[in-house]
N, C-alpha and C positions, 0 to 999 in steps of 0.2 A: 378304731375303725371309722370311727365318726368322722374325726378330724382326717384322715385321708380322701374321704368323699367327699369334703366340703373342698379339699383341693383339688379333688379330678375334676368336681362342678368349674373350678374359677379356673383352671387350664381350658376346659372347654370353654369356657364362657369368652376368655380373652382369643382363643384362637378362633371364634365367629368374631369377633368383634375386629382381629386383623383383617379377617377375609371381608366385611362386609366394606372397610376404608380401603381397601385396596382394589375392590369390585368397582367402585364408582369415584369416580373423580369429578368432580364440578368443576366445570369449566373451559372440562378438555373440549379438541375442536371433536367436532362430529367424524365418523371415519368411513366412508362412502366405497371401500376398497374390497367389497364384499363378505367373505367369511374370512374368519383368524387366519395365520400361516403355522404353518404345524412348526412343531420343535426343529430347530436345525434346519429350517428353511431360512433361506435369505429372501429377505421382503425390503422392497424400496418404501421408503416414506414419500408422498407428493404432498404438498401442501398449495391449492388452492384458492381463489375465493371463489364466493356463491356465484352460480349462474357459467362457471369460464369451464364446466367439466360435464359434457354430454353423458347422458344413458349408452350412445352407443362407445362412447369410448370406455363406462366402464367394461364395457361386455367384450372389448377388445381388449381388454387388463384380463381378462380372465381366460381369454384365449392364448395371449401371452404367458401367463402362469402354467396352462397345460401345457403349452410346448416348452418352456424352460424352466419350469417349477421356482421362479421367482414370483412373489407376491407380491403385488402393488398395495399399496394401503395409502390410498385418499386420504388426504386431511382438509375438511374442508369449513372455509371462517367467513360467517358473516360481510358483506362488501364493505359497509363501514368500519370494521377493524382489522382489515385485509391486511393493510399497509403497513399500519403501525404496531401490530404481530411480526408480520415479515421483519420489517427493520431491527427489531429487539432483536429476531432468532439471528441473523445478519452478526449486529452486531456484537454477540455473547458467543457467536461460535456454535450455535446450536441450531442450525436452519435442517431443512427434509432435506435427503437426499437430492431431490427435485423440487423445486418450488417454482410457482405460476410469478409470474409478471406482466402488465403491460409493458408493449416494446414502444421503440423511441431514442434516441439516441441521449437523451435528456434524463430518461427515465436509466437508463442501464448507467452511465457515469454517478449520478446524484443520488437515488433510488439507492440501487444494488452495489455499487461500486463493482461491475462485473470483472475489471482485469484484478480484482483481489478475488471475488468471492464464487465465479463462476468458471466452468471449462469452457477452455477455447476449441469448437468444434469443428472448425472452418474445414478439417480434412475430413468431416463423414460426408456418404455419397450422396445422400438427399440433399445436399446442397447445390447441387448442379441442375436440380427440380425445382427448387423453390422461388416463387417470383421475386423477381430483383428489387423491388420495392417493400416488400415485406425483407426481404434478407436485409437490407440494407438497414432496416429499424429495428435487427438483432443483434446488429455489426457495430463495432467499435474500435477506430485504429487501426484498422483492417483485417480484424477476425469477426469470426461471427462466434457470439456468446449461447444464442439461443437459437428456436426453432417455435416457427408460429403456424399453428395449425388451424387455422380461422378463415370464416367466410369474409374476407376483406370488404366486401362489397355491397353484397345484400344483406351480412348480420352487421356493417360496421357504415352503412349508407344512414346514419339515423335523421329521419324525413317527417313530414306529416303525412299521416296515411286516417283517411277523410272515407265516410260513409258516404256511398255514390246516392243509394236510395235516399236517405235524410236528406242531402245536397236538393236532390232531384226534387223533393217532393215540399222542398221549402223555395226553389226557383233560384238555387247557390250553386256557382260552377268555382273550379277552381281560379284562387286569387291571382295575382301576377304581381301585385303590389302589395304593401302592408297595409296601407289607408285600405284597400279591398277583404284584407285578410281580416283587420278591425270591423269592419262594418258586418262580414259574415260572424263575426263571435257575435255580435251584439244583437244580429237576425235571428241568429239562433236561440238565443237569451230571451226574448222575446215571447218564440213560439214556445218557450217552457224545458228545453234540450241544453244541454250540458254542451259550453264549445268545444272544449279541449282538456280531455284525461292530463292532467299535470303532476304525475305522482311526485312531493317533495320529498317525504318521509324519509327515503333511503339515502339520500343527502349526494348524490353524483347525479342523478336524472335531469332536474331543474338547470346542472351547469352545461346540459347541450346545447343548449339554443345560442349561446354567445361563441366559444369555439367553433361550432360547425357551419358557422356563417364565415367563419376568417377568408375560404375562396371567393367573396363577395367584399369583403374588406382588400383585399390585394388586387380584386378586380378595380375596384375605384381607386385605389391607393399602389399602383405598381412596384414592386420593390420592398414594398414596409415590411415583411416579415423579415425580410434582410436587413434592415438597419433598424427592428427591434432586437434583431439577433447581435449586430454592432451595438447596441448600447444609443442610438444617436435618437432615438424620441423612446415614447413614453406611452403608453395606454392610456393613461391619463389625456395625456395631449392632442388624442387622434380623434379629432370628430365624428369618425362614424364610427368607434366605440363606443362612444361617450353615446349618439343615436339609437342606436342598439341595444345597450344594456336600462335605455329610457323607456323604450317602446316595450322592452320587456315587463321592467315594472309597470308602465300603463296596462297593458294586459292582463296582472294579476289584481293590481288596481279597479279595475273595471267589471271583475268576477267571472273573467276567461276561462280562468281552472277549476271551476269549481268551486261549495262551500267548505271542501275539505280537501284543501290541495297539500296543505302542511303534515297530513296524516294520511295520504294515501301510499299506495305501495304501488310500484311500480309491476311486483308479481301480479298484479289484479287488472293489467292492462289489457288484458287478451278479453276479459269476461264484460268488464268496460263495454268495450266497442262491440262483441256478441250481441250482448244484450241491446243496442241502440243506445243505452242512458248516457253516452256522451259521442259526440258527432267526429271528433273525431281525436287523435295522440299522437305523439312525436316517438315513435319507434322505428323497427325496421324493415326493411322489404320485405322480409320473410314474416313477417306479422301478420298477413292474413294468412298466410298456407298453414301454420300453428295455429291459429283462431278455427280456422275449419278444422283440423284433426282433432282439437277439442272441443268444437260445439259444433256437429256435422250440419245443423240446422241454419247455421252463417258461412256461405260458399267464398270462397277466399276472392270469387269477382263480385261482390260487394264493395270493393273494395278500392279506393284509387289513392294517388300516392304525387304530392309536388312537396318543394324543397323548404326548408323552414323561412319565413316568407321577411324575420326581421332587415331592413336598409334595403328593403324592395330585392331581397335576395332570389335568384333562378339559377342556382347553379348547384348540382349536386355536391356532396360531401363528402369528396373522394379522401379515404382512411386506410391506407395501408399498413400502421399499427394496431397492435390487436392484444389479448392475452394469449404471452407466450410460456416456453417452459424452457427455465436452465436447469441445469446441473450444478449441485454444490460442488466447488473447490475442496471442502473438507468433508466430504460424504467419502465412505470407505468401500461404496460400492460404483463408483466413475465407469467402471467399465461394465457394469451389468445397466447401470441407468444407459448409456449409451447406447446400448444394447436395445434400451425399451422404447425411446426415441427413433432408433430405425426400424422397430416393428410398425413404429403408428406409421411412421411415414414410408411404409411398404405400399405400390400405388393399390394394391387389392384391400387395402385396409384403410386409405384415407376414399376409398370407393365404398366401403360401407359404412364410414364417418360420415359420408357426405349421403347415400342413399337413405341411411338411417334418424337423420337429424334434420326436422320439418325448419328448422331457423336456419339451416343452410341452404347456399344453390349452388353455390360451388367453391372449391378450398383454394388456396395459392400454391399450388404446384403443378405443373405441366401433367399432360395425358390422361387429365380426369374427364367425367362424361359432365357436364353440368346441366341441371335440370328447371332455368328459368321461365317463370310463367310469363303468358302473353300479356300483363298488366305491367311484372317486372320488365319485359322486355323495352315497352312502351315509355315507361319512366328513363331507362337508361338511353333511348335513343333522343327524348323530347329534353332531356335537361342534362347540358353538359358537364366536365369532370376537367376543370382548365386548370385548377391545383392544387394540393393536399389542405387541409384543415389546417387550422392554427396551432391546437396541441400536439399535431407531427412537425411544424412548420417551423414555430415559434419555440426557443428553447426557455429551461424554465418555467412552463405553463402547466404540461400537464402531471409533473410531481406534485401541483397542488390544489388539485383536483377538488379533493375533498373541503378546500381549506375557503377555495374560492363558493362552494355551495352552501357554506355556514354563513358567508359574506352578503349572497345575494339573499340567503333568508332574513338577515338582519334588512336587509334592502325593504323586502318587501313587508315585513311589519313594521316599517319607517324609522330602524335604528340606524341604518344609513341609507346615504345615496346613491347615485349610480356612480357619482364621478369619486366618491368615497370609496364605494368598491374595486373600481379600475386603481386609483392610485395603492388600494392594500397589496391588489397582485401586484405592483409595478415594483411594491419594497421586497414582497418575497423573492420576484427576481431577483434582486440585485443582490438580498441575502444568499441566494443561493448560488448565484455567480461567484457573488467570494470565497464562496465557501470553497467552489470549484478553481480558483485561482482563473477566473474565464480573465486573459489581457482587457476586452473591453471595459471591463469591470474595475479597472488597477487605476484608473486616477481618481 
């Protein structure tokens, strides 16, 4: 009798001990897709990264589920292991049903390899809504791979957005030049104020200021994104790269960002500039209307907004690529993810993506209401949009997003230079042209 209970003991004992390794898994991504799906439900897997998946869109994943009793289940990764998660699942044949991407024509060949790994959607209806310029950076060959449901404009305008009152109250109007925009950092330095929130930490934030001047680089330079796309010069070789990516390290040189720019986070930008402890950050239009819905006590017209000022730059950073979403080629539910795809983009539901999400003003698709404030208004009529950014622009650039913000960090604690960093990107292109079989790339 004895020795039967000392068995029933170690039966029960291994069967918690199964359940307790199978309860918890280290490491899995987080799953944001609300409650479980019951037995015998069909649930879409999505796999995002941090920050590209609104509150209201999951609450529209759940309004989807009551009307079709498919289950969305979020999967959602860290922005710095976004990419190289994705590619493994890509590559091993084991990606979500739906997974997040930036778009880009660049990104969808090299990235995703979308005519292997995605559906070609080009026949659903919301394609005849969606702005041509976003369709176009889902399109490849002449289909469209994915569907991008983004505020193109005011979440992807990334500007300086500058405290009017601190401005005001130090005798600082907005720069027009860099020599101007220098001399306010070092005003502000002065009076004891923080010039410019520069979260490095997350490792993509730091790499805006050089891509999103490129309509200022094409301004002075006509043509060049076009014969960086030919193969015929060099990043390296372009002078007012080479100016630009100097002027930047002088800034961080000089103690612009802060004593802790290498360990800030970019989540922390909103509370930043609330509080006054830094004058001003490189975010987006819609970063005061969210500053006010979380600290009611900072009115979002606090707040003013001009274009990131490196190579004496005035032109806004017009971004028609955005985080989009495909559909896996090998997901066994193509036709119900399809299915969830024309729910969001039903115009009553990209009207409560857009009413319900303080970072939008308005989405890229025809017949929605947009709801721009008179500061954003101001910005977009004072500072023109004469042509896309460099990492829509330029191929091979923004696949290496990440690669380039490890570069400029080495920049700025003086393991390299600037013209070190231009020439690393200049090899990744060319490795990655190969790899793409690009002709410019073949002698």
């Amino acid at each position: 009798m004895k020795q039967v209970a000392i068995l029933v003991s170690l039966f029960v004992l291994s069967v918690l001990l199964v359940a307790g390794c199978t309860a918890a898994q280290p490491g899995a991504p987080a799953a944001e897709g609300g409650a479980p799906a019951e037995e015998g439900q069909i649930t879409l897997t999505y796999m995002a990264s941090q920050g590209w998946i609104k509150d209201a869109e999951l609450e529209l994943a759940k309004k989807f589920e009551e009307e079709t009793g498919i289950h969305i289940d979020y999967q959602i990764i860290p922005a710095d292991q976004y990419f190289s998660v994705l590619k493994t699942k890509l590559n091993s044949g084991e990606a979500t049903d739906i997974f997040g991407g930036q778009s880009g024509k660049t990104d969808l060949q090299v990235q995703y390899d979308v005519e292997k790994n995605a559906v070609d959607l080009s026949d659903q209806e919301w394609v005849s809504r969606h702005d041509p310029l976003s369709l176009d950076m889902v399109s490849l060959n002449g289909k469209v791979y994915g569907i991008e449901i983004w505020d193109t404009i005011a979440s992807n305008y990334f500007i300086v957005v500058y405290n009017k009152n601190i401005f005001a109250q130090q005798g600082l109007t907005a720069p027009s030049t860099y020599a101007e925009f220098k001399d306010i950092c070092l005003a502000l330095k002065d009076a004891g104020i923080n010039p410019i929130y520069e979260p490095i930490s997350d490792g993509w934030h730091h790499v805006l200021w050089f891509p999103m001047v490129g309509p200022r680089f094409e301004e002075l330079n006509p043509g060049l994104a076009e014969r960086l796309n030919k193969n015929e010069v060099k990043f390296a070789e372009t002078p007012v790269m080479v100016e630009a990516m100097t002027q930047l390290k002088e800034l961080y040189d000089l103690g612009c960002f802060g004593d802790n720019a290498l360990s800030d986070a970019f989540a922390d930008a909103n509370a930043k500039l609330a509080s006054g402890e830094y004058a001003m950050a490189v975010t987006t239009l819609t970063a005061p209307v969210s500053i006010e819905a979380d600290y009611p006590d900072t009115p979002a017209q606090t707040f003013g907004f001009f274009p990131m000022p490196l190579v004496d730059n005035r032109l806004a950073p017009a971004h028609p690529a955005g985080p989009s979403k495909f559909i896996y080629s090998g997901s066994k539910h193509i036709e119900e993810a399809k299915q969830y795809l024309a729910f969001l983009a039903a115009p009553e539901n990209l009207q409560y993506l857009l009413d319900n999400t303080s970072e939008f003003a308005d989405l890229n698709f025809s017949g929605l209401t947009a709801k721009w404030t008179p500061e954003q208004q101001e910005f977009l009529d004072t500072y023109p949009a004469k042509s896309i950014v460099y990492q829509d622009a330029v191929n091979y650039l923004n696949p290496q997003w990440m690669d380039i913000g490890k570069d400029m960090v080495a920049m700025f604690t003086g393991a390299m230079t600037p013209e070190e960093v231009l020439v690393s990107i200049d090899q990744r292109r060319a490795d990655m042209a190969k790899t793409a079989n690009d002709p410019a790339w073949a002698q």
